[in-house]
N, C-alpha and C positions, 0 to 999 in steps of 0.2 A: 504494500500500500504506500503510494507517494502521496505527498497531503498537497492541495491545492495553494496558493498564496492569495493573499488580499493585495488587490493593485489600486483603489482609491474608496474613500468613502466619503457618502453621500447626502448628507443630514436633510432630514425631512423639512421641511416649509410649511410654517403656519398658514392657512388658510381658511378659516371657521366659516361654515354655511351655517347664517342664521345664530342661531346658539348653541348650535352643533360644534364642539371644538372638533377641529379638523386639522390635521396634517398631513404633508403630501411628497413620498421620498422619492417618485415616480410618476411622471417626469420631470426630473430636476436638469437646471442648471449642466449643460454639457454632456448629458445625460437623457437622452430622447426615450430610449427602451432599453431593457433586456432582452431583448430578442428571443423567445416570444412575449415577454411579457413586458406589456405594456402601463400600465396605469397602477397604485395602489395609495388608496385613501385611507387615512387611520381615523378614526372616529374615537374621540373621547381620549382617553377614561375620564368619565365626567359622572355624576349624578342627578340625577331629572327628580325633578320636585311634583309632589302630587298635585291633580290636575294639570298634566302637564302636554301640549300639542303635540308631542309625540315627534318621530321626525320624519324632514321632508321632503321624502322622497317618494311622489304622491305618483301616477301614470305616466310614461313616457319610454319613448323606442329604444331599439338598439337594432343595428345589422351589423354580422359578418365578423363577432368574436364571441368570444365567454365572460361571464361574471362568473367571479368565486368570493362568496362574501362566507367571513367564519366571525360566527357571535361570541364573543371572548365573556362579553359578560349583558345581564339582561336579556329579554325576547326580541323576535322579527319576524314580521309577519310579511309572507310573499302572497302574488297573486299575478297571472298573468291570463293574455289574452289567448293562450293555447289550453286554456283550462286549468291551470296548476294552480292548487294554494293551498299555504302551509303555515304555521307557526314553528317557529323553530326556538328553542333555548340554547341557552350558555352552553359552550362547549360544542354547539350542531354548526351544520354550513349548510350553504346555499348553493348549487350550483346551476349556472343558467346555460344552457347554449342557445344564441339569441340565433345564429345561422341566419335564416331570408329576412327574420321580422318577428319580432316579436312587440309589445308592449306591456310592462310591466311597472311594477309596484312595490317598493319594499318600504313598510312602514312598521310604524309601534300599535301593538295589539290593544284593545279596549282596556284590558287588566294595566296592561302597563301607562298608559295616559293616567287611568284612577289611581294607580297607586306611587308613581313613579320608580327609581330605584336605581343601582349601578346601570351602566353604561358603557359598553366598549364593541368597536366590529373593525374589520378591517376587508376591505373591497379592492379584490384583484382583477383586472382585467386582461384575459391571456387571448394574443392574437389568433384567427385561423388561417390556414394555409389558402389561396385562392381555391382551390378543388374542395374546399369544404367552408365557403363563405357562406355557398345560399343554400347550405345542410339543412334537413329539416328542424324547426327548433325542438328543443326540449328541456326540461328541468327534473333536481333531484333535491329537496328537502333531506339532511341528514342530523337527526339528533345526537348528541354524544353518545349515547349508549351503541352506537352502529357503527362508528369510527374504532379499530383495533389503536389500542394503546399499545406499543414498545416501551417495555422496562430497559433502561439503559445507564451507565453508570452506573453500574452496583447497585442501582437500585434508588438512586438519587438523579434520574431522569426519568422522562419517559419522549416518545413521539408519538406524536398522534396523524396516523396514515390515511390520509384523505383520499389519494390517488396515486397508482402506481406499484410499484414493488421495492421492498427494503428486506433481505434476507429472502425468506420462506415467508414474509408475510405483503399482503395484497391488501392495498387501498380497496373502499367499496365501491370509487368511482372508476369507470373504465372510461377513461381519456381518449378522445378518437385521435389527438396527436402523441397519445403516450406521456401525456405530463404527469409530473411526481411533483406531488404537493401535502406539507402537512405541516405541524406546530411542534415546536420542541420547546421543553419545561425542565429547568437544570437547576438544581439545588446550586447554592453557594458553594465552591470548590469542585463539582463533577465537570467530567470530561469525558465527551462523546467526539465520535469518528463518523461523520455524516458520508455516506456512498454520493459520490458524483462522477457517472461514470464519461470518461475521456469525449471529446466535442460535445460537449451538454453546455449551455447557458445556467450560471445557477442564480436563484435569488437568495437572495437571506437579508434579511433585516430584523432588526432587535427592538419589539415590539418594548421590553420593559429591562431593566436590570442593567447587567455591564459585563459582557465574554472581552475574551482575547481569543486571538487564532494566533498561531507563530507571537511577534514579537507585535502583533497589533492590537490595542484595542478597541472597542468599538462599543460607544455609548447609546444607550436605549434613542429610540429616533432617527438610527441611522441604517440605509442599506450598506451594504457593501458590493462593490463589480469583484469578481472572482478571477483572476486566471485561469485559462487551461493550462495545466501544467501540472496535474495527479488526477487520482482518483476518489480521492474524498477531500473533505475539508473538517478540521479540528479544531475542535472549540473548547473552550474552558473558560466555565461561569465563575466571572470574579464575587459575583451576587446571585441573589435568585434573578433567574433572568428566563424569560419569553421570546422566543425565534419563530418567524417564520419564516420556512426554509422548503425550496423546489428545485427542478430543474429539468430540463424539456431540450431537444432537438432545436435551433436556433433556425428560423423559415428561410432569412434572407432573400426576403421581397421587398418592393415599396410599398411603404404606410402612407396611406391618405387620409387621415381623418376628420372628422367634421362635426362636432358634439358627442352624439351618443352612436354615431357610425363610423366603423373602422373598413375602410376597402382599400382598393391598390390603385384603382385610378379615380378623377376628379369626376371624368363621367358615372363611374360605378358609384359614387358620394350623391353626383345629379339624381340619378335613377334610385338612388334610396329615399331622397328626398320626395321625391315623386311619387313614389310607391306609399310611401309613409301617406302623404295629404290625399292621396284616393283610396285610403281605407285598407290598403292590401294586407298590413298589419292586425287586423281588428280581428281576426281567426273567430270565431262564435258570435262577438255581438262583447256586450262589456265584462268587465274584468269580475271573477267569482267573488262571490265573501269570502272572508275568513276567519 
């Protein structure tokens, strides 16, 4: 096993939607993507006060990538116009494949507006390859209890496999581009060897706490860009600390983006546009309850 290096890091950027504290490591400053991964919004950790509007992120599109949203702490409730909805808790995820068009919803459940309460999520968006832009859509609500936990560290980590394979054990999502995606939890002083295996793009960002890898360290809020150059990367939590850590095939296409539309060319952006205002999104008619 050769361990990968850290070649620059990337501290997140305040950006608060509303009263939403928001930070955004992705795309930063010299730093367009990860190839494939595109976008990641941190939400919170904040606390929401009872009676509280909830948040807002009320109906609206997407074509031609994925959402992975993971609820770190409190509820989310999904709904979309392909039928799907779900409430998900602390520790579940959300996965959307928006592919032709979808329109969705991800908001704060009735219980949680009434009662308020912690607060945290983190929203990935992972590109798709042109041959799988106007995929049919679909979605996977995953509670904690459906995600496999890896015990690691002696016993003073764990991971939580969302997607992909690590060992003998299989995420419950099957990624149509084979992405590996999941959360690591390290006690102060453990030390895990994360598999990355050789031409992979990795993420990793340090949702809470304070690792090192080699001789670098890397403070909560910030991603890291990885070299190629091994096959894992090694971490050791100076604190308790929260990672979330992936890594995927790199597409190397052009990105055109346009809001909430990711394609390759400026006409493919037109033509979502287009499609979006004559309804082609609307799949049944309006978005379920939930």
């Amino acid at each position: 096993m050769t361990f990968r290096t850290i070649t620059a890091l990337h501290r997140a950027h305040r950006d608060d939607i509303g009263d939403l504290v928001t930070r955004r490591p992705l795309p930063g400053p010299g730093l367009p993507q990860v190839d494939p991964f595109l976008f990641l919004n941190h939400h919170g950790p904040q606390t929401y006060r009872p009676g509280n509007a909830g948040l807002p992120f009320g109906p609206h599109p997407h074509r031609g990538f994925e959402t992975v949203t993971f609820i770190l702490a409190g509820t989310l409730a999904h709904h979309d116009s392909g039928g799907h909805a779900s409430v998900i808790a602390a520790g579940g995820v959300q996965w959307m494949t928006a592919g032709s068009g979808l329109i969705h919803a991800e908001v704060s459940p009735p219980a949680f507006k009434r009662d308020g309460g912690p607060l945290e999520i983190l929203q990935l968006w992972v590109n798709l390859p042109s041959r799988l832009k106007m995929t049919a859509p679909r979605y996977t609500g995953l509670q904690a209890e459906a995600i496999p936990a890896l015990p690691v560290a002696d016993g003073r980590g764990r991971i939580d496999l969302v997607s992909g394979t690590i060992g003998d054990t299989a995420g419950p999502i099957a990624s149509s581009t084979g992405v590996t995606l999941a959360t690591v939890r390290l006690a102060a002083g453990a030390c895990v060897d994360l598999p990355t295996p050789c031409g992979r793009s990795v993420l990793l960002y340090v949702v809470s706490g304070r690792v090192r890898s080699g001789d670098v360290v890397l403070e909560r809020w910030t991603l890291a860009t990885v070299g190629d150059d091994g096959d894992a990367v090694r971490i050791t939590a100076s604190e308790d600390a929260v990672l979330l850590f992936g890594h995927a095939d790199p597409i190397g296409e052009p990105v055109v983006a346009h809001g909430p539309f990711v394609m390759n060319t400026r006409d493919e952006i037109a033509a979502a546009i287009r499609d979006y205002q004559a309804g082609l999104f609307d799949g049944d008619g309006p978005l379920p309850a939930v």
